[in-house]
TITOR-942367 format. One record per residue (C-alpha): residue in one letter; x, y, z. Coordinates in steps of 0.5 Angstrom, whole numbers, plus 2048, in hexadecimal, padded with zeros to 3 digits. Layout:
<atoms>
AXYZ
...
</atoms>
This chain:
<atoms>
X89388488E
X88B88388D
X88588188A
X87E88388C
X87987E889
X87188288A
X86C882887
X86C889884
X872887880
X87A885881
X87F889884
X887888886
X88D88A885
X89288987F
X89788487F
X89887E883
X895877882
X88F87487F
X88A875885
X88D879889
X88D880885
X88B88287F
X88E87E87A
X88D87E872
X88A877873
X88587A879
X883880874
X88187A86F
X87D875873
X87A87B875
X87887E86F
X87687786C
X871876872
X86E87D871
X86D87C86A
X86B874869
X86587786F
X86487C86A
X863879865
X85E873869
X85A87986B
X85A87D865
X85B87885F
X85887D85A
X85D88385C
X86388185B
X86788985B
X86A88B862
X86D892864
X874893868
X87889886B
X87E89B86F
X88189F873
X8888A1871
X88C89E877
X89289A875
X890893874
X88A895870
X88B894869
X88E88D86B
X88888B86E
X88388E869
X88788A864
X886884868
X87E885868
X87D888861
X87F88185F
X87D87D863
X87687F861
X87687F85A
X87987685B
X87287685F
X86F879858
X86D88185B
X86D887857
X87288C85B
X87189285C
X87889685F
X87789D861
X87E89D863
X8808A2868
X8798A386B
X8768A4872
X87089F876
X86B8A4875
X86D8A586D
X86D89D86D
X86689D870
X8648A286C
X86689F866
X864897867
X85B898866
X85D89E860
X86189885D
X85B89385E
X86188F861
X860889866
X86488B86A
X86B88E86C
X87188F870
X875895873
X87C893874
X87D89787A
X880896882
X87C89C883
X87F8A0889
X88589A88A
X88D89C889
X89189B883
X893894883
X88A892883
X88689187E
X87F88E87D
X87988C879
X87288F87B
X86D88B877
X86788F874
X85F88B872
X85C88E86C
X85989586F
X860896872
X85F895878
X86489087C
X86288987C
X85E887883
X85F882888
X85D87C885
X85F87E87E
X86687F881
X866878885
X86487487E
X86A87887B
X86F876881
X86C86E880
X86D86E879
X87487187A
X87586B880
X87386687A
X877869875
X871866870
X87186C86B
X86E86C864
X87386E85E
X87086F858
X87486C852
X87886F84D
X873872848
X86E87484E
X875878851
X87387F853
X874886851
X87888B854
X877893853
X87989A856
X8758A0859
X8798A685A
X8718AB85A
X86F8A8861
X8728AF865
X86D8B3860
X8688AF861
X8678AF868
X8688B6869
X8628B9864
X85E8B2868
X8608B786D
X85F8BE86A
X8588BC868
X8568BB86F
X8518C0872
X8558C1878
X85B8C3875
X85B8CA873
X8628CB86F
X8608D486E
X8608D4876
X8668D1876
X8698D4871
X8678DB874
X86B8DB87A
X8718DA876
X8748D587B
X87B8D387D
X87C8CB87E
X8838C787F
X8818C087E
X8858BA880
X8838B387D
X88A8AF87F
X88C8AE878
X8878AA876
X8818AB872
X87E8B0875
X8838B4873
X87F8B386C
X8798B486E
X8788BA874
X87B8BF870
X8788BC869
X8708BD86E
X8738C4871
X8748C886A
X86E8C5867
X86A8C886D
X86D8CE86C
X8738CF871
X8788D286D
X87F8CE86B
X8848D386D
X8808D2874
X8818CB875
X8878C9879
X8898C2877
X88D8BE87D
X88F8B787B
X88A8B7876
X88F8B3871
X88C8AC870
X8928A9871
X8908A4877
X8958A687B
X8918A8881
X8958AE884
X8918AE88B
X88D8A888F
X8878A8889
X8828A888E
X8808AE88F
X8808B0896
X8838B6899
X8898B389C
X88B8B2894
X8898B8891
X88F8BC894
X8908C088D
X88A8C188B
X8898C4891
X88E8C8891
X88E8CB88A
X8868CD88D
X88B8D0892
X88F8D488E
X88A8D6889
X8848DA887
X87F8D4886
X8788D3887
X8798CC888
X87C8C5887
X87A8BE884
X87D8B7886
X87B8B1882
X87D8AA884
X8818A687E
X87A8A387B
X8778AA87C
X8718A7880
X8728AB887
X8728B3887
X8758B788D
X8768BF88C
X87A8C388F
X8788C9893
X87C8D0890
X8808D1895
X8828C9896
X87F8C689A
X87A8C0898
X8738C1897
X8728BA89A
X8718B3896
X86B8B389A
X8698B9897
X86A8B8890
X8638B4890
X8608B9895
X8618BF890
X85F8BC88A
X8598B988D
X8568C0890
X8568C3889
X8538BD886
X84E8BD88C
X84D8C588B
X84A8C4884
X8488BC884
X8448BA88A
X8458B388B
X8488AD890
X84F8AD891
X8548A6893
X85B8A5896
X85F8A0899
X85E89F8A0
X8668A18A2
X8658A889F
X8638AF8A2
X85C8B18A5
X85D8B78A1
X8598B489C
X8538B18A0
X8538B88A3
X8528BC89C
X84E8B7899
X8498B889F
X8498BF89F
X8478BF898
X8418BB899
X8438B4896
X8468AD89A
X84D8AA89B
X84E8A489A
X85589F89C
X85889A898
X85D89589A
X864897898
X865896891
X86489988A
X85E894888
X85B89488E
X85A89B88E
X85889C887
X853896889
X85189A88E
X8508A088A
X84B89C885
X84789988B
X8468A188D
X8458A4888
X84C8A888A
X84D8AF886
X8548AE888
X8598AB88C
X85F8A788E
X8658A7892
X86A8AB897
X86F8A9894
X86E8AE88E
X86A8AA889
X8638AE887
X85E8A9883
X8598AD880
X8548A887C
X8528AD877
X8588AC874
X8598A5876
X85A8A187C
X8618A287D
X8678A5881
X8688AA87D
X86D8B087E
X86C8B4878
X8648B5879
X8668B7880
X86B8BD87D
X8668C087A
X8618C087E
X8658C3883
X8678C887F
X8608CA87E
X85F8C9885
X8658CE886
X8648D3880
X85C8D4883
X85E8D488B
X8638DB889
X8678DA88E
X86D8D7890
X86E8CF891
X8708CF898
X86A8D489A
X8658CE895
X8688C989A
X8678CD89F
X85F8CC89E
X8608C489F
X85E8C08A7
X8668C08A9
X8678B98AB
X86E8B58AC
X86E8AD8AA
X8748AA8AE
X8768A38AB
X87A89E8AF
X87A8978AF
X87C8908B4
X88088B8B3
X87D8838B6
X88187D8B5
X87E8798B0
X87B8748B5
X8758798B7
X86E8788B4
X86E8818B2
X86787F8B0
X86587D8B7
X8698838B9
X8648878B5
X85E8858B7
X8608858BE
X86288C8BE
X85B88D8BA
X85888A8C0
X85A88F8C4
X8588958C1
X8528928BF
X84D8988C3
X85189C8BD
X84F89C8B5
X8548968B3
X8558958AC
X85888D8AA
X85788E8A3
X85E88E8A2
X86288D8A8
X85F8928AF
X85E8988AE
X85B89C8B4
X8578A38B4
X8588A78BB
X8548AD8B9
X8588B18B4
X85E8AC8B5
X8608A68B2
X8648A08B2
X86689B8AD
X8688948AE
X86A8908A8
X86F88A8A8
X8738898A2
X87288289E
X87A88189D
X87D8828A4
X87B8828AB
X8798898AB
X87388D8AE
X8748948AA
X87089A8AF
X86E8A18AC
X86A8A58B0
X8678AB8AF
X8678B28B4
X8668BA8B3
X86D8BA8B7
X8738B68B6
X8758B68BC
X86E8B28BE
X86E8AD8B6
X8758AB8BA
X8728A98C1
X86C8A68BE
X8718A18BA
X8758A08C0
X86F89E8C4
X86C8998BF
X8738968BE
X8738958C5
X86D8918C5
X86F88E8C0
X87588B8C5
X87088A8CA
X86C8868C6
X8728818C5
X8748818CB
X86D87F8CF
X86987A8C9
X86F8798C3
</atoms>
């Protein structure tokens, strides 16, 4: 079993023992810090919003939250079966203090988390999520006595409200859409995608004989690894086959990632779900654009060829988003399928990026393997190399670093090196001895080589100085 304390939020498995899992007591230590930090903060906004995903432990766990938060004396607001982008959506429409989203995310079954949102719905940063973890650690939480107990309130509106935020967009054009009478199977791996993609499809236009549902029931009894990656989407995939679609969506559980399925089942490509998006963004707002450093060039490439700049952030939700604000970015994200478009708000957000695709897609006229084809074709290749826990990895780092340092070396988060239209990324992961190695080529064949060349470096560095 597993607890991952961050600060982003908490994360684990269900069931086992205090401190080692995800326990009802781990549910409310966590809530009562994050609440009694909130009402330091904010003494004069004492409202907070939640919402989950529909896996299994997660009326269970909200439960835990809602209550643990009225006996710190907060006003709650409970969307219910929700997503994370609807939750963000909803924390600044509410004037609330804060929320939390009640998701692990892409994780399996037994997983679960809560992600902790500031008062304009954007996760809390690094110092604010070290003084929650602090206060955790200290247990020293402020209940509110008997008359000054919260409230506790349902929402059920917030779908709604969402996707006309969504419709209203400048950029979202539901006639176009709507023109090309599309033919979509979805797949939101019974969680609340489920609710909310075909909800979004049929306001947009699409019509609701020509949606195919697959594992579209809010269950959460995921039928397939919730991660959206090709390997696990065997049945979309197939039907896309089997059937006369246009394309295929994929929602991860929380509905924060978005890959797309090519109308004769091959993947579009989690990397390009950004890489699209952004090209009709930048063909009608001409602005700057921010990834994360282990995504595809892609992006930097039609982003300079539209005339604006590309910038690269750490790995990371708020650090892209940081990024974003610094920069101006029109648009932004990362690889992984998560489409931040600031003006909606500063949030991975699924939903915003199905409409826009789809505009993208109803205006291009053709076929979404031919729009893919327009793109700079690159392969990521993803490894990773195992050290004992003895070896200093920064130092490895920062030698590896030394050695390519007549190349343009980023050391913002981990190494990353740029060998012309080639890259690789190091990063060491913060709870086991483990340097994680992405790299970047038009082959795959040469991404393959390029890690394989640096873990040997890696081996040689420990060999000669470690």
């Amino acid at each position: 079993m597993a607890l991952i304390k961050s600060i982003s939020g908490i994360r684990g498995t269900i069931g086992g023992k205090t401190g080692d899992s995800l326990t009802p007591i781990d549910v409310v230590k966590f809530s009562a810090a994050f609440g009694t930090w909130l009402k330091r903060s904010r003494p004069n906004n004492l409202r907070i919003v939640i919402g989950r995903d529909a896996r299994l432990s997660g009326e269970m766990v909200s439960k835990l939250v809602a209550s643990t938060l009225q006996g710190i004396g907060f006003e709650v607001i409970d969307l219910g079966l929700s997503t994370t982008p609807t939750v963000e959506i909803a924390v600044p429409l509410e004037n609330a203090a804060g929320g939390i989203i009640l998701t692990a995310s892409h994780n399996p079954i037994q997983w679960n988390a809560l992600k902790l949102l500031n008062s304009v719905g954007e996760f809390i940063s690094g110092q604010d999520g070290a003084d929650v973890l602090a206060l955790a650690e200290s247990e020293d939480f402020d209940f509110a006595e008997v008359r000054k107990l919260g409230s506790y309130r349902t929402d059920n509106t917030y779908f709604q409200k969402h996707i006309e935020l969504i419709l209203d967009l400048p950029l979202v054009d539901k006639e176009a859409i709507a023109a090309q009478d599309f033919k979509i199977a979805v797949d939101a791996v019974n969680s609340t995608g489920g609710i909310a993609v075909p909800m979004l499809l049929e306001a947009l236009g699409v019509k609701k004989e020509n949606i195919k549902l697959i594992n579209c029931e809010p269950t959460g009894n995921f039928a397939h690894n919730p991660e959206p990656l090709p390997e696990n989407l065997i049945e979309i995939s197939s039907e896309l086959k089997r059937g006369h679609y246009d394309l295929g969506i994929v929602v991860d559980p929380d509905v924060d990632r978005l890959a797309l399925i090519c109308e004769d089942g091959s993947p579009f490509g989690e990397e390009y779900t950004l890489v699209a998006v952004a090209d009709y963004v930048l063909k009608h707002t001409l602005g700057n654009t921010v990834s994360n450093l282990s995504s595809t060039g892609a992006l930097r490439d039609i982003t300079l060829k539209a005339g604006a700049q590309y910038f690269a952030a750490a790995v990371g939700e708020v650090n892209v988003v940081e990024m974003m604000k610094a920069q101006n970015a029109v648009i932004g994200g990362e690889g992984n399928g998560g489409i931040i478009y600031p003006a909606l708000h500063s949030g991975r957000d699924a939903l915003v990026g199905i409409a826009l695709f789809l505009t993208h897609l109803a205006n291009f006229g053709k076929s979404i393997s031919i729009l893919r084809s327009t793109y700079p074709n690159y392969f990521i290749s993803k490894n990773k190399i195992e050290l004992t826990p003895d070896i200093n990895v920064d130092k490895v780092l920062e030698k590896i670093s030394q050695k390519y340092a007549k190349n343009p070396v980023n050391t913002i988060d981990g190494v990353k090196i740029e060998f012309d239209k080639e890259w690789v990324h190091l990063r060491k992961s913060n709870t086991e001895p483990i340097i994680r190695i992405y790299s970047e080529s038009e082959t795959e064949s040469t991404a393959n080589h390029l890690a394989k060349k640096i873990i040997n470096d890696i081996k040689e560095v420990i060999s000669n100085h470690l």
